[in-house]
N, C-alpha and C positions, 0 to 999 in steps of 0.2 A: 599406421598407428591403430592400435585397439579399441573400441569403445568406450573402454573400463576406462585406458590412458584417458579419451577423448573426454569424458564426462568430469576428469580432474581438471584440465582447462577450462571448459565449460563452467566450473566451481570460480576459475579468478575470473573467467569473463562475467560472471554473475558479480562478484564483486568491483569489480570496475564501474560497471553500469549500476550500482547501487552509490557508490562514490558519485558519480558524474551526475546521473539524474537529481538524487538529492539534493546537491551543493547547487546548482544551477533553479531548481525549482523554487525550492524551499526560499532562498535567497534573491529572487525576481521580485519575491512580493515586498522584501526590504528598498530594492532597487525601484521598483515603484514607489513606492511610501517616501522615500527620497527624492528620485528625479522627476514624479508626476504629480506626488503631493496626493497620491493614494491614500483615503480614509478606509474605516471597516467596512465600508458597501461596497466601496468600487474592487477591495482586496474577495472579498466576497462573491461578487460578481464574476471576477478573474478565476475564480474555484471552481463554482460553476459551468464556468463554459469548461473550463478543464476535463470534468467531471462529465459533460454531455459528449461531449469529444473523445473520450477517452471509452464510453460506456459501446459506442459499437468500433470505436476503431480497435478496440482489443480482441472483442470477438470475430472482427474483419482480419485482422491479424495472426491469428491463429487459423483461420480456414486458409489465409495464402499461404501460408510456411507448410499445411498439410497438403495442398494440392502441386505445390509451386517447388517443394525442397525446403528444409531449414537454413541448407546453407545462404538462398537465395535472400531468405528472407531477415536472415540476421545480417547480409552487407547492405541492405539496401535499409535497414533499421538504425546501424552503425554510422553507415557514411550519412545517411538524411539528418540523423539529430548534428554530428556534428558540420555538416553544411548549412543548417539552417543556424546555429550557432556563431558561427563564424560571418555570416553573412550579417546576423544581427548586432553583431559587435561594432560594423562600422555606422549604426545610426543608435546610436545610445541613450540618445535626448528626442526619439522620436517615438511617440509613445502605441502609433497605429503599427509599425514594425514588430515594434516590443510583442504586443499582442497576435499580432501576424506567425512570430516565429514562432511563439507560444504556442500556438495550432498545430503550427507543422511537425513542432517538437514533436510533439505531442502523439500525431500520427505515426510519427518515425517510431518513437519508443512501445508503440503496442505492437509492433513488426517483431521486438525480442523480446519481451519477457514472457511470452506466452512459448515461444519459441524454447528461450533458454531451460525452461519447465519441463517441457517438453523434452528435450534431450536427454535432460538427467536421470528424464523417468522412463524412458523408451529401454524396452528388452530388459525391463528386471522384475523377477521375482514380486510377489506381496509384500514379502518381509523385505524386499530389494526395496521397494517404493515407498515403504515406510521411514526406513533409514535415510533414502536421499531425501526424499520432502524434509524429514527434520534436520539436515544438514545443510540446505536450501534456507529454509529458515532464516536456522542461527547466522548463516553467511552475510543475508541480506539484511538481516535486522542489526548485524554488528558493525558491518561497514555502513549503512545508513547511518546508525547514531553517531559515529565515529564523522562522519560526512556532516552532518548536523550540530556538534559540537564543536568541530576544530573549521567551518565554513567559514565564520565571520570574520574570526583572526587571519585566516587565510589571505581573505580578500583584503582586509585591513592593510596588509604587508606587501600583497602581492598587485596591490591596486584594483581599482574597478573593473580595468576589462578583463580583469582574471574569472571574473564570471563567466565571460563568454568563453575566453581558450583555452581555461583548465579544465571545465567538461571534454569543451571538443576535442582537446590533446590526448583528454583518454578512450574517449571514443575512438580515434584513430589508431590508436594503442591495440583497442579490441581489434578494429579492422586487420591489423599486423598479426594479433595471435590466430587469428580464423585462417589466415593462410596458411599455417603451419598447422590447424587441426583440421583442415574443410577433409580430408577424407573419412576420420572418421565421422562427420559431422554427415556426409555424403551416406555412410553406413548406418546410422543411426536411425534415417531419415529411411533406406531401404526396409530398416528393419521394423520401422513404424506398422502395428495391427498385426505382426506375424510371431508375438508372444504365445508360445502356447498358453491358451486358456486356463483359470486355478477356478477350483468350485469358489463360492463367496460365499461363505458363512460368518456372520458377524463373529467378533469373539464372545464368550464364555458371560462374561458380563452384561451384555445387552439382553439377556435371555432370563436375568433375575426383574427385573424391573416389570413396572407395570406396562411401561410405553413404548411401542415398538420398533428397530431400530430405524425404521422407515420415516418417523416421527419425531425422531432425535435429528436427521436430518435436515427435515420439513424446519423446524424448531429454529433450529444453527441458520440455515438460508434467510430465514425470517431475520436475523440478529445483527447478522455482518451486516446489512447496509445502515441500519440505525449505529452501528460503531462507528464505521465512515461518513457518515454523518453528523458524528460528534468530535472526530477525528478533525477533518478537515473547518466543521466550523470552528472549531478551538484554532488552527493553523492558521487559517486565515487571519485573525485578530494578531497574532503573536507580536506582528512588528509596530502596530498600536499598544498593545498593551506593557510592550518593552520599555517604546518611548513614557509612557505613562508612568512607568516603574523604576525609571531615570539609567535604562541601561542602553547602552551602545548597541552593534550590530556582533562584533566579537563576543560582550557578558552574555546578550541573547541566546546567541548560538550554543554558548557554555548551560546557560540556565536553563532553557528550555528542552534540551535533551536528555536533561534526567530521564525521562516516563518514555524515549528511548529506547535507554539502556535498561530500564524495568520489564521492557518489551522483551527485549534480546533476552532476556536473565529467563524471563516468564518462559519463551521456547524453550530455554534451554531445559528448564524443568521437566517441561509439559513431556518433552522427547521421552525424559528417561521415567519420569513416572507416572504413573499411567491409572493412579487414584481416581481420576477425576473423569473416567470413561462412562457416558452411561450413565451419568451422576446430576439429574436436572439443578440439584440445587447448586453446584460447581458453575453452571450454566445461567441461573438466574442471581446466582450474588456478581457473578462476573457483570453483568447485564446492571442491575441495580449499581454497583461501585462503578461503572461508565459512567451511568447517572447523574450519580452524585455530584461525586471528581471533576463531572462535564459543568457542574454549577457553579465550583468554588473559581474553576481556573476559569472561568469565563467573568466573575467578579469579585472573588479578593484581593484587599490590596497587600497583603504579607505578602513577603518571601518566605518563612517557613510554611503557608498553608497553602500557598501554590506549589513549593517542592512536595510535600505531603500531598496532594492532593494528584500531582505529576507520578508518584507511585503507584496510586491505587490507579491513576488512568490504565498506566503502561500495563501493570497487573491484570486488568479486565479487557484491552483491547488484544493483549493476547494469548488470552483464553480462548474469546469469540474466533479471531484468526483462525487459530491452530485447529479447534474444534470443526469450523468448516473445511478445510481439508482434513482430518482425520473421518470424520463421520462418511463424508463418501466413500473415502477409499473402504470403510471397512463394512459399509454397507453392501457397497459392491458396484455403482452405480459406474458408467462408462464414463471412462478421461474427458472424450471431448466432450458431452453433456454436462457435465458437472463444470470442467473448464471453462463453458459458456456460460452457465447460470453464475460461475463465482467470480467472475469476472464483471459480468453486468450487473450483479450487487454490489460489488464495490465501486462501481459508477456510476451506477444511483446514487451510492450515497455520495459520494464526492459530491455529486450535483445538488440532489437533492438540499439538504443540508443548507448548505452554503446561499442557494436558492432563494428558500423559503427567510431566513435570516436578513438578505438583504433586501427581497420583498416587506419584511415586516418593519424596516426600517427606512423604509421608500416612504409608506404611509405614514409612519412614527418617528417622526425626524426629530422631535424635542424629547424622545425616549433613549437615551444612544442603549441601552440594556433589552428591547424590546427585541430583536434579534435572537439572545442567547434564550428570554423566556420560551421563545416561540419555539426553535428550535428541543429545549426540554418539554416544549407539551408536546410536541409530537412524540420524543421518543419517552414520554409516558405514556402515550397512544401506543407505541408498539411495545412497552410493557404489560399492557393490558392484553394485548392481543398474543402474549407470548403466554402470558399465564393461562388466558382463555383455552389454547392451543391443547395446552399438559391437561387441564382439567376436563378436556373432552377423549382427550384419548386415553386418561385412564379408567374412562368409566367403563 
């Protein structure tokens, strides 16, 4: 099998594992909130470790699939989440378990996506690596929301422990199409560092601006984890704020993946147009409507200004996204350094986030909103430091 063939399966095995992870993840913290009687801190808490766990087992994960093979390192990614899945299925009211598998998940799943990135982008072109990253994207971001929105009802129909064996049955699924690509997966993997070299010259547009591209960058790096930050403390509350809003586990999953699907929509834009390059104020309204968006969904009580408000999320969380993998690549900065830095930004904030929130709610236990403040002054603290940022490097 060819490379080219191999990176098209590669494409459903990205979406498999966006399916599986999701649905399982996203929907634990419902599963707690029901069988442990999980409030906002202890869902919080649960993020966090997630978030510290995830923050070097990604970048652990990545250095074993480049020293180790890809192939080695996507079945032992495959078969660990769904073994750990399965195994956790049969203690479902035991809550040390529950958390248990959550870890190993957890380690298991940073063994592929660093991996599966990896493949798609191995032996192509600049204009090659632009094209799959944005196909990469919209892939993950579409089967996610899609995984997000049709979870609840899923599970609704298909029962409880469908949590546990509808991941892991696709997991197993993936494990089944990797033996039908491991060669070119095996080639791919040969072929890893043996690109020939392209000069890196930003484009055309990074060279009108005051600020250079190296600080566009800098900028972007700063941004992503205050997103995930906002990201994840808004997720964490979701299955409180559901019940608060008198919706089921099914309306949830439907309601709450709007800003999703604004996500997907937003890649999909971002792919083909290309306005918003180089452009800091694209970059700082992105940044400010996280903001916002992160205040209304963390305390209104509508349904229309939480779906409104779920737009402008989705809308600003992938700008910031997209823009930190755009700016590397076209800065020119090297795969795995970049892949280590955007990886442990986004585990920061997972952590971080989540963290501080239900640190501030530990102390302020007659405040239940003292969480979402805390969490907004921080990321007005990195508003200030983003603005700071621009206004030193254009002097």
């Amino acid at each position: 099998m060819t490379v080219a063939a191999t990176k098209t399966w590669v494409h459903v095995l990205e979406g498999l594992n966006a399916f599986a992870c999701t649905l399982y993840f996203q929907y634990l913290l419902f599963h707690l909130r029901d069988q442990f009687g999980f409030g906002q801190q202890e869902s919080l808490l649960c993020l966090a470790l997630h978030g510290l766990i995830y923050t070097g087992a990604a970048w652990a994960g990545g250095r074993f699939g480049q020293r180790q093979g890809y192939l080695t390192a996507l079945r032992l990614g495959f078969a660990g989440m769904a073994g750990v899945l399965l195994l956790a299925s049969f203690w479902p009211t035991n809550c040390a378990v529950q958390i248990i598998a959550m870890v190993g998940w957890t380690v298991a799943q940073c063994l592929t996506w660093p991996i599966i990135e990896a493949v798609v982008s191995e032996n192509e072109t600049r204009a090659g690596v632009a094209r799959r990253v944005g196909l990469y994207n919209v892939i993950w971001a579409a089967v996610g929301a899609l995984a997000f929105c049709s979870g609840g009802t899923l599970i609704k129909h298909l029962g409880p422990h469908s949590l546990y064996w509808l991941p892991a049955g696709l997991h197993l699924l993936q494990l089944a199409v990797l033996v039908f690509i491991a060669p070119g997966v095996r080639t791919a993997h040969a072929q890893a560092g043996h690109t020939p070299p392209e000069p890196h010259v930003p484009e055309a547009a990074a060279f009108k601006q005051k600020v250079s591209p190296q600080v566009f960058l800098k900028m972007v790096w700063l941004a992503i984890p205050f997103a995930y930050i906002a990201i994840n403390t808004m997720l964490a509350a979701v299955p409180q704020r559901s019940r608060a809003l008198g919706l089921d586990n099914a309306q949830a999953g439907m309601f709450w993946s709007i800003w999703f699907f604004v996500r997907l929509a937003a890649f999909a834009v971002l792919w083909q147009w290309t306005g918003w390059h180089y452009r800091f104020r694209w970059l700082l309204a992105a940044y400010v409507g996280l903001l916002g968006s992160f205040g209304v969904l963390m305390l209104a009580q509508s349904l229309w200004a939480l779906a409104a408000a779920q737009a402008v999320f989705g809308c600003s969380a992938g700008l910031i996204y997209y823009s930190s993998l755009f700016y590397a690549m076209d800065v020119g900065e090297a795969k795995g350094e970049h892949g280590g830095m955007h990886e442990a930004a986004i585990g920061a904030g997972i952590c971080l986030g989540p963290a501080l929130a239900a640190l501030t709610l530990h102390f302020l236990p007659s405040q239940p909103q003292s969480g979402a403040w805390a969490v907004a002054g921080l990321m007005v603290v990195g508003l200030a430091a983003l603005s700071l940022m621009r206004l030193r490097a254009s002097r």
